[in-house]
GUDORO-926050 format. One record per residue: x, y, z of N, C-alpha, C in turn; residue in one letter. Coordinates in steps of 0.1 Angstrom, whole numbers, plus 5000, padded with zeros to 4 digits. Atoms other than C-alpha are relative to their C-alpha. Layout:
N
XYZXYZXYZa ...
This chain:
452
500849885000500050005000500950135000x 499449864993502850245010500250044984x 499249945010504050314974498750074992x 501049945004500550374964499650125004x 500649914992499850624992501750124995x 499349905002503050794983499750084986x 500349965012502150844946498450095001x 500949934996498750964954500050095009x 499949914995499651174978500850154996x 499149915009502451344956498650084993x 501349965007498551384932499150115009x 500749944991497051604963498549944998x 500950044998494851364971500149995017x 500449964986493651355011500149885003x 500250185003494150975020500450005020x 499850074990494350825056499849895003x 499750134999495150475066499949975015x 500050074990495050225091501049885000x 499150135002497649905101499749995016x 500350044986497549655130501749985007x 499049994994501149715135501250124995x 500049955004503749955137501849974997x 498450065006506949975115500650124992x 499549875003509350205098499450024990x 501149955011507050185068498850135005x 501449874992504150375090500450115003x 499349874991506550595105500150084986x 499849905013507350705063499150044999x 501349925002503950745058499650125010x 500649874991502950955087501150114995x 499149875004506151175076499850044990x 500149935012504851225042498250145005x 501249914995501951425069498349914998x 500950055002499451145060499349905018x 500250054986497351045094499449854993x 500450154999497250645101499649955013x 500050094981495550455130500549925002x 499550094996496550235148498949905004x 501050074996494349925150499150034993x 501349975008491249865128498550035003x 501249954996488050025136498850054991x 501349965004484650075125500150154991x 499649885000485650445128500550054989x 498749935010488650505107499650024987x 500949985011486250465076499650145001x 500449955003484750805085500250154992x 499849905011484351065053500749974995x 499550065009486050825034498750044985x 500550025014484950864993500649914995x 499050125006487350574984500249945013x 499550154993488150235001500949914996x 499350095003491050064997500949935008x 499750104990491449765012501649874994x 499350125004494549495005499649825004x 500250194997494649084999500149995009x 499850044996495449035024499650025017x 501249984989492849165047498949885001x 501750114999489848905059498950094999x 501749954999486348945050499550055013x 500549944982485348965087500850155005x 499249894993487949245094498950155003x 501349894997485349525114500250134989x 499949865003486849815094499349954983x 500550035016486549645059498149965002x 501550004998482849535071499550135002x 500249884999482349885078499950084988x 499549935016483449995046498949954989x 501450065009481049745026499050025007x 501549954997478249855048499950144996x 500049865000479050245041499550064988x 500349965013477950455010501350054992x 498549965008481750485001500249874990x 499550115010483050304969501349915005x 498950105001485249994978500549904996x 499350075012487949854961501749885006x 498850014993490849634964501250054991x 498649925003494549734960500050024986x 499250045018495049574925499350104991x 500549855010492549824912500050124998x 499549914998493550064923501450054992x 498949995009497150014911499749974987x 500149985012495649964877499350094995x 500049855001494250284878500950094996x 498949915001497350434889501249964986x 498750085005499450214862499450054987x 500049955012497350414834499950134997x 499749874998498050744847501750034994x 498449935009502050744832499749954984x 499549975016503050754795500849864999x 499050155007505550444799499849945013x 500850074986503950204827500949854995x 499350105000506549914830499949895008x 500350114991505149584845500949854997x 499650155004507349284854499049945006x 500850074995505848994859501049855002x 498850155000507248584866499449995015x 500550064990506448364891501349995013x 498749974992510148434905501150114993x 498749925008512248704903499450145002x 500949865003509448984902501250155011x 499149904988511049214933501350064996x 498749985004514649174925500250074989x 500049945017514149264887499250165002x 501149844998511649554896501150085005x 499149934997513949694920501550074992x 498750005005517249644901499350094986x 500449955009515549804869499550115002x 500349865000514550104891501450055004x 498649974994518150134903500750084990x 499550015014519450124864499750164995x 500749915004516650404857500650135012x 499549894990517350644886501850005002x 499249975001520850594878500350074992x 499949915015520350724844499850135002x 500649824998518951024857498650014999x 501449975000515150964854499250025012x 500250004980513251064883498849904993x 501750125007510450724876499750035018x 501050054989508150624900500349875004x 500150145001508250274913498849915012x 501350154992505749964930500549925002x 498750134999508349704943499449945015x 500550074985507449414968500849975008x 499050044988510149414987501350155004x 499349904998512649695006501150024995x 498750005006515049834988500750175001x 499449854998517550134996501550014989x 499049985008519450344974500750135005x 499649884997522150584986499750104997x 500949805007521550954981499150004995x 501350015003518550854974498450045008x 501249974985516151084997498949974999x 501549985004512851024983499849864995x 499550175001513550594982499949975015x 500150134992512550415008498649875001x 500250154998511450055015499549964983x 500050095009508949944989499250114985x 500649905005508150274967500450154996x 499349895007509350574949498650064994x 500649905007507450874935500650164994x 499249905006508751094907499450104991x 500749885008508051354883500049974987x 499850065018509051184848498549914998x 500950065000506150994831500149815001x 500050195003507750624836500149985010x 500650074988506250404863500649894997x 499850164998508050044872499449965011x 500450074990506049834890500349825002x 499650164994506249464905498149964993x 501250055004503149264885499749895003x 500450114994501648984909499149954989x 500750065008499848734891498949905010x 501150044988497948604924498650014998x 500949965006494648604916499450054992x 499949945015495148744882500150155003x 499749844998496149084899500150094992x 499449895008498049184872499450014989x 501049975016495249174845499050125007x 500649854997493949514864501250084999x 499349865006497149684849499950034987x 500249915020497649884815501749995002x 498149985005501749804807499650054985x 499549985012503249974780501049954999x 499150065003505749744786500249915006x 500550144993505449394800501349934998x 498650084999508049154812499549825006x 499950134994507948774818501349945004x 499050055000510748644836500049855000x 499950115001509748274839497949975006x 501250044991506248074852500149885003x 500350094995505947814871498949925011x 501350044995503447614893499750015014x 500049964986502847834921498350044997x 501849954996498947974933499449894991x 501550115005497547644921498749965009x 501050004998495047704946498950034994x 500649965006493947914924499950004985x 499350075016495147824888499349874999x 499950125005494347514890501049904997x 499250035006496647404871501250094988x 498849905011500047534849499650064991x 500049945017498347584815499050095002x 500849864996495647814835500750095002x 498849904999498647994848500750064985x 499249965014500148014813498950104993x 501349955005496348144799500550185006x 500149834992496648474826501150064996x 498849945002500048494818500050094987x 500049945015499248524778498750145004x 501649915000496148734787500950155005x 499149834994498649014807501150064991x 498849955012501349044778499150084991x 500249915008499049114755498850105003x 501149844996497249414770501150075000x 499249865004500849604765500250054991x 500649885007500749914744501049974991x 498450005010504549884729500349864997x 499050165007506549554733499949935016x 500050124989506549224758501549944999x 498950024992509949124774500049865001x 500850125000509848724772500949915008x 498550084997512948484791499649904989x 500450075017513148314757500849855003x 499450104994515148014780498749935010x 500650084989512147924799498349944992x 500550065011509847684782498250005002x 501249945000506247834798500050134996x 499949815008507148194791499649974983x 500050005012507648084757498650014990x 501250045005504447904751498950115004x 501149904998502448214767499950074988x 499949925008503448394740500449984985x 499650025010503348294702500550154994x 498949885007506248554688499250074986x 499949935018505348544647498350115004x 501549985000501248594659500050135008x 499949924990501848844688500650174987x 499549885001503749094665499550014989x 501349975015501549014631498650025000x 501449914994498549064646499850075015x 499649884992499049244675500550115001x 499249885003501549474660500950035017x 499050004983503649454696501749944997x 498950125001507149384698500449915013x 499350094989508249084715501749974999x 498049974997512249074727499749915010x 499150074992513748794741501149955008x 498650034992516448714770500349905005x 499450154990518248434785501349964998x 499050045000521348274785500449944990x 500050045013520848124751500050064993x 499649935011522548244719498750074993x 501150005012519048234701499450175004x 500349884995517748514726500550144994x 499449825008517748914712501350045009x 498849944990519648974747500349895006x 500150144995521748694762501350025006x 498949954994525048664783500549944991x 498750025015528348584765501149975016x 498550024991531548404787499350025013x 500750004989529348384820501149965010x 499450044987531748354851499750005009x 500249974987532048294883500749995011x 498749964990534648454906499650055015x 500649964984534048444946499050025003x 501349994992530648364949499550104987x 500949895009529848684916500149954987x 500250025013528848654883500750124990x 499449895015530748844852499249934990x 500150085012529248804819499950104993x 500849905010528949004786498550024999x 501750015008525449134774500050004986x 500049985015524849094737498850034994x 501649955003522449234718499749974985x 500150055014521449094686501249954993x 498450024999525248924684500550134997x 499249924998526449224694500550015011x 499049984986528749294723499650125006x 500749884992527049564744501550015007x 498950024993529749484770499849965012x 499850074989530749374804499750035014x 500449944990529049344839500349875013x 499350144988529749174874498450035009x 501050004991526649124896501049975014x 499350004985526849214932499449925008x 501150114989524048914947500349924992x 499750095004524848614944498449894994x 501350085003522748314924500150054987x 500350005009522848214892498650094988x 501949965000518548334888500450104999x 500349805005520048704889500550024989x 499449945021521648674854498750034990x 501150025007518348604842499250185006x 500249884996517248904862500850154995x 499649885005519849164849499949984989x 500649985012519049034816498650095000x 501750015006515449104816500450165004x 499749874990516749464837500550094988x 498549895011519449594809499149944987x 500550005012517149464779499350124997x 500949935002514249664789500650175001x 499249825000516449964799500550034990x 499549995016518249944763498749994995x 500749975006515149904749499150175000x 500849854996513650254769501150124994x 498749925005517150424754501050065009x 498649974990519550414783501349954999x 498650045003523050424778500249925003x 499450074997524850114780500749995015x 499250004988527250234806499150065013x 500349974993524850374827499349875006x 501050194995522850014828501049935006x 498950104992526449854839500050065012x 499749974986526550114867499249955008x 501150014992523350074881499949855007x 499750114996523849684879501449925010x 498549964997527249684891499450095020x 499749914985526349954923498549875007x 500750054992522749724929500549915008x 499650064990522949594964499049905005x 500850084999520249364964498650055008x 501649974994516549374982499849995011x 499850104993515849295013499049895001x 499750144995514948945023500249914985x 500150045012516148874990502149965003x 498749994994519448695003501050105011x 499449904993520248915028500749985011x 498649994987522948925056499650025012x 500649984982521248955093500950055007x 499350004989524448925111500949885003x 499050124995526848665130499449945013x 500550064989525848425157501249855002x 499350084997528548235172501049974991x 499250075012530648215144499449964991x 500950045010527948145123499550154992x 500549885006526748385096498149994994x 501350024997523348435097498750074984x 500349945009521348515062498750004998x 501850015001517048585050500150004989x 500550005015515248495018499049965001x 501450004996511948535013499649854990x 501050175006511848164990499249955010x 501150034988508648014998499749894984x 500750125007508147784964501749915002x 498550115005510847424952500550124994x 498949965009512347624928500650165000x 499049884996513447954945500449915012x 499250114983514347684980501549984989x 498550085003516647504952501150104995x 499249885004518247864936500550045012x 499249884992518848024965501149875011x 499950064993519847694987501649954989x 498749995008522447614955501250124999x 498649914996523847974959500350005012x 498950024981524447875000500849964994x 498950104999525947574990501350004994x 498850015010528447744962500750095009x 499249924994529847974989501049905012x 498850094992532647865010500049955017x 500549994989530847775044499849835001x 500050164997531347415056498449955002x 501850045001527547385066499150084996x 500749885004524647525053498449935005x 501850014995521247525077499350094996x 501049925004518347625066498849945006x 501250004999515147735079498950035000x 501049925010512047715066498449975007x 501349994995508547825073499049994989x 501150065005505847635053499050145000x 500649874998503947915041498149924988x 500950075011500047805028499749855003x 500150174999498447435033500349944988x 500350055016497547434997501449974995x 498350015006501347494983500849895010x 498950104996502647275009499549874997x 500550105003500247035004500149944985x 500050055011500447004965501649944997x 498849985002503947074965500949935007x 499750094990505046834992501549944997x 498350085009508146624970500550084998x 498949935009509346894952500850125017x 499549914991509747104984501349935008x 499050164997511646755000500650004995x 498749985010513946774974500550114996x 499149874999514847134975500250045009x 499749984990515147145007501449905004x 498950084998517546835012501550044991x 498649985003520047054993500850055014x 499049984989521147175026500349925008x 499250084986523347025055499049975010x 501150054986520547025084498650134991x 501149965006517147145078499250065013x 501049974990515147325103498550014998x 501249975006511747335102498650045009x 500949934989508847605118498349894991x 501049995004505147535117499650064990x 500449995010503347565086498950165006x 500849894998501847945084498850004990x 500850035010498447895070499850144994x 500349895005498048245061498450074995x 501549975002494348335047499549824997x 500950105007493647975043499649915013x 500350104991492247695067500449864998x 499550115005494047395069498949875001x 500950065007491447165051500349844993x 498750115005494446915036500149905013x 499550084991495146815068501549975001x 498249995006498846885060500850065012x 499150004990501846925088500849965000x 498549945003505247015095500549864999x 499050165003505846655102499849924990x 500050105011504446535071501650024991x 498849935004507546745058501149964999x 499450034988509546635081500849794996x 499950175001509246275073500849994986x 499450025015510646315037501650084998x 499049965002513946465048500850025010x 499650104994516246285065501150105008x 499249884989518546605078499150075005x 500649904995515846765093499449995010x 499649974985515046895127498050065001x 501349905000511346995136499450025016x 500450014987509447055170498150015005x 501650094997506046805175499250085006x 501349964997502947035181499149915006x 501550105001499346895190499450094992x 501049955009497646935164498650024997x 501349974993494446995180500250085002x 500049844994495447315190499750074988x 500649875015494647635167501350044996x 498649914999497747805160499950115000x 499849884999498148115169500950085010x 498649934993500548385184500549925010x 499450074989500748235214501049854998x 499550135003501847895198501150004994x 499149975010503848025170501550075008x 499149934996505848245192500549895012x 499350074994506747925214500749904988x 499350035011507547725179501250064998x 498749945006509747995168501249995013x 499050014986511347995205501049854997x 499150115000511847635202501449984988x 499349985017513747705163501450045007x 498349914999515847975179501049965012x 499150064986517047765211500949944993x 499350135013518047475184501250064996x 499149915009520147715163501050055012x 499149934992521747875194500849885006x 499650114989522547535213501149924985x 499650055010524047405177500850114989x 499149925010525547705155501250015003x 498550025002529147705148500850054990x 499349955012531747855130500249934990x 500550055013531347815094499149944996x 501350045006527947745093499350144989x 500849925013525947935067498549995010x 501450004998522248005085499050034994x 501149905009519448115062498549955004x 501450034999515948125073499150024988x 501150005014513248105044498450055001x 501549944999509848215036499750104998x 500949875003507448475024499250035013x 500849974984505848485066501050065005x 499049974993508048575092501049965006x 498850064998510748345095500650095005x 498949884997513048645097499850085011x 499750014983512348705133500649925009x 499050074992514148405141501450064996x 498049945007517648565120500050125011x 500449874990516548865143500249985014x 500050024987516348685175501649955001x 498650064997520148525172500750085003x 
């Protein structure tokens, strides 16, 4: 919400908020002079003319029932942001089932290095030095190009208007709601082509591809589609890909041409694919070459996007928000390529549905680490219905550490917060120099990396 309320507020619109907790996000907003309560109430709805509520509110919640009883129009986020996403002149939506944040971010880095003042919509905190008008997940500028982050949750991102759409990959995540992959592939094809200009494609990943028929897309469509990946065939692709101390060097090329040479500063294979899709789209908006190497080159990553916590015992303690198999096995492959004798990881089951469909493949991305820890499953808006638990989990991976619930109980704070106790004793009574720690998850794992 925050990056929303900054952009609309820049518009002299009159906007007040509510949250049930408080964080240095609230504290920005209240400094942009915008009043927020504290705690949700009936109340804080009144002489509202607009409602906007996020996913990840419940139906029951008294203020949002307040709001659908009221004579005020209410809306959720995503429409809002596809409102605002047809208010600029060059509205830049990525999208991908992995990757979105990082690439969003790093692609606003590139741009506000060039000198544009853009706007941006990014799901995760990202700070840029001398950058006073940057913080956490949101920027608001004065040029007409907007980058935003384009969830596909729900089909979010078919309430934006891109004039320039990005797929970095899809895979078989929200099959609660999907269904199935080739539904996912459907929304996917359905959000490319609502953009005005040209679609962004990873021409290496073999559902992107299929979203998007190339000859038909740009013969009747009239759209260009541009391709990236690591593959020669790709418009943009790397060239001599290294990897020195944990970082990536590779050329960019651009139609076999030699753009030239860049070193990523986060580690993991998955971000080459990321500064491709970053430095295509910025070469294709008309930014200098060397300005796209700086911006790539100075980006310092996201946060809980691999990030550094701290040291515990000799142990180095790191966060990442993977929560499907196939960001566990990316990010758990770049532990294991760094030079740290063990690599624990701990992960918080986020979802019944995803753990429950997902069960094997999670078991086998997870067993790339040394010891495994593992929190209670956070159902999040869902009700566990599966009948799914940490020890079914648990049972499928033979390094791993969990601590037996009754599962008659409800879960809630009270429970969770002796779970996580039990996590962070584990790690304390057991960490050691040269271990690698990384907690995982899209919940809040990352108060255990906090608590050490």
């Amino acid at each position: 919400m925050y990056p929303l309320a900054q952009i609309l507020h820049s518009k002299g619109f009159y906007l007040t908020g509510s949250d049930n907790n408080e964080t240095d996000t609230l504290k920005a907003v209240r400094g942009l002079g915008i009043t927020v309560f504290f705690g949700q109430k009936a109340e804080n709805i009144k002489g509202a003319d607009l409602i906007v509520y996020s996913a990840a509110i419940m139906r029951d919640n008294v203020e949002l029932v307040a709001a659908n009883n009221s004579t005020a129009t209410v809306i959720e986020r995503s429409i809002l942001l596809g409102a605002v996403s047809r208010q600029y002149k060059n509205s830049i939506c990525i999208s991908g089932t992995h990757g979105k944040t990082t690439t969003t971010a790093l692609l606003t880095q590139i741009f506000l290095t060039s000198g544009v003042d853009i706007s941006a919509v990014i799901g995760g905190k990202i700070n840029i030095d001398g950058e006073k008008s940057m913080h956490g997940s949101g920027r608001v500028g004065e040029s007409e190009t907007l980058i935003l982050e384009a969830c596909e949750f729900n089909d979010t991102f078919l309430k934006l208007s891109p004039d320039i759409s990005v797929i970095l990959n899809i895979d078989n995540d929200h099959l609660d709601y999907f269904g199935t992959i080739d539904n996912s592939i459907k929304s996917f094809t359905k959000f490319v082509e609502t953009s005005y200009h040209a679609m962004f494609i990873n021409g290496d990943d073999a559902n992107s591809v299929k979203a998007i028929d190339r000859a038909s897309a740009e013969r009747k469509l009239g759209k260009k589609v541009i391709t990236f990946g690591l593959n020669g065939t790709n418009n943009y692709y790397s060239y001599q890909l290294k990897l020195n101390e944990g970082k990536y060097k590779f050329s960019i090329v651009k139609d076999m041409r030699r753009m030239g040479e860049v070193t990523l500063n986060i580690p993991g294979k998955h971000n080459v694919y990321n500064a491709l899709a970053a430095a295509a789209v910025a070469d294709y908006c008309g930014l200098p070459f060397e300005k796209i190497k700086e911006g790539i080159e100075t980006f310092g990553g996201v946060g809980r996007r691999f990030e550094k916590i701290g040291e515990y015992n000799g142990a180095h303690v790191f966060d990442d928000y993977a929560h499907h198999p196939t960001e566990l096995t990316a990010t758990l492959k770049t532990a294991k390529s760094l030079p740290y004798e063990r690599v624990i990881a701990v992960f918080q089951p986020f979802t019944f549905s995803r753990t429950a469909m997902l069960l094997d493949e999670f078991a086998q991305a997870l067993s790339l680490a040394d010891v495994v820890v593992l929190t209670d499953i956070m159902g999040g808006r869902e009700v566990n219905t599966q009948n799914i638990y940490t020890r079914n989990l648990a049972e499928k991976i033979p390094s791993s550490v969990y601590f037996p619930q009754d599962e008659t109980i409800e879960y809630t704070d009270e429970r969770k917060t002796k779970n996580f106790n039990d996590v962070t004793n584990w790690l304390k009574e057991n960490a050691k120099q040269g271990d690698l720690i990384i907690t995982l998850g899209c919940g809040d794992a990352n108060k255990i990396s906090f608590s050490l």
